[in-house]
N, C-alpha and C positions, 0 to 999 in steps of 0.2 A: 554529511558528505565527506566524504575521507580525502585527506591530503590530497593536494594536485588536481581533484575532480573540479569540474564545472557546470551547474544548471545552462543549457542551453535555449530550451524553452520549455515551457507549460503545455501538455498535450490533453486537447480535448478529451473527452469519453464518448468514444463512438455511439451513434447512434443504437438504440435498442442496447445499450449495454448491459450484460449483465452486473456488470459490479459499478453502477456510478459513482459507490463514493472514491473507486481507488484514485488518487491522486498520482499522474501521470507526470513525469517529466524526462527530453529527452538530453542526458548529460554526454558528456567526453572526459574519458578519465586520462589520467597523466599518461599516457601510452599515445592518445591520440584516437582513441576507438571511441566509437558515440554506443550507448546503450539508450535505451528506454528501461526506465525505472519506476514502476508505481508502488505506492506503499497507504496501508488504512491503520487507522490506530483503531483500539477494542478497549473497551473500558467496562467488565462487569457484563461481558454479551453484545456492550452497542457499539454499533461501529459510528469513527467520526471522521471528518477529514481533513481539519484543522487542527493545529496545535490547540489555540485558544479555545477551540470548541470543547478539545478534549482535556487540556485544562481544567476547565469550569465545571463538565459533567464529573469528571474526578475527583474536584476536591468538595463538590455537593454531597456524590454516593459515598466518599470518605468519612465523612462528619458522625457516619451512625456505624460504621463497621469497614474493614481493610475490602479495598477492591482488587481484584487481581486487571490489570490492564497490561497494553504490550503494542505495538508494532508487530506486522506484517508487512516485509516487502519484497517483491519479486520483481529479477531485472531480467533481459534478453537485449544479447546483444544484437547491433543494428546497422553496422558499416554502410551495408548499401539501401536496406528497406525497415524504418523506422516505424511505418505505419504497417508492416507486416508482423514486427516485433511485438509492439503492440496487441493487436490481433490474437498471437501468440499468450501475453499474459491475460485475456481477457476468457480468453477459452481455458489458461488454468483453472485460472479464478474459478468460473462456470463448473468446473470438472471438483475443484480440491478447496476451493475460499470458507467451506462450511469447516471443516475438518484444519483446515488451516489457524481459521481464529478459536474453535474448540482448542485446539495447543496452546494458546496465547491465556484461552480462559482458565485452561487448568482439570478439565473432561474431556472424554472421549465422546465421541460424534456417532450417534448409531447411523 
């Protein structure tokens, strides 16, 4: 989280989500403006959604050969509608999260 930012809370993953694992949170950065920020880590193709988790699968698939791994995160800001912002990166995701973590892997997405 960069200078000045704040986690303000932890935002479920709506119902029927397409993207469960993104981890959701809704911040205020040093200006005063609240975003919604979800972000997935990829490790080698699989998606995680914890540090630890992704961690542990990284330094397992590391042991026999380099892994390409990375972060993905997308934010929208939320001043007045937080759960619309929301909405918003979940219908990215749905639209572009395939092609997204392909960048992160290091291939193109047909």
């Amino acid at each position: 989280m960069p200078k000045g930012w704040a986690v303000l809370s932890r935002l479920p993953a709506p119902e029927n989500s397409s993207a469960p694992l993104l981890v959701r949170s809704e911040v205020r950065d040093n200006l005063g403006r609240r975003w919604v920020v979800a972000h997935v880590y990829s490790v080698g193709g699989s998606l995680a959604s914890g540090s630890v988790e992704t961690q542990l699968v990284y330094g397992l698939r590391s042991i026999l050969r380099p892994v390409r791994s990375g972060v993905v995160a997308l934010a929208a800001r939320c001043d007045d509608d937080c759960a619309g912002a929301a909405g918003l990166i979940d219908r990215l995701w749905q639209g572009a999260g395939v092609n997204l973590i392909s960048l992160v892997n290091g291939y193109p997405h047909d």
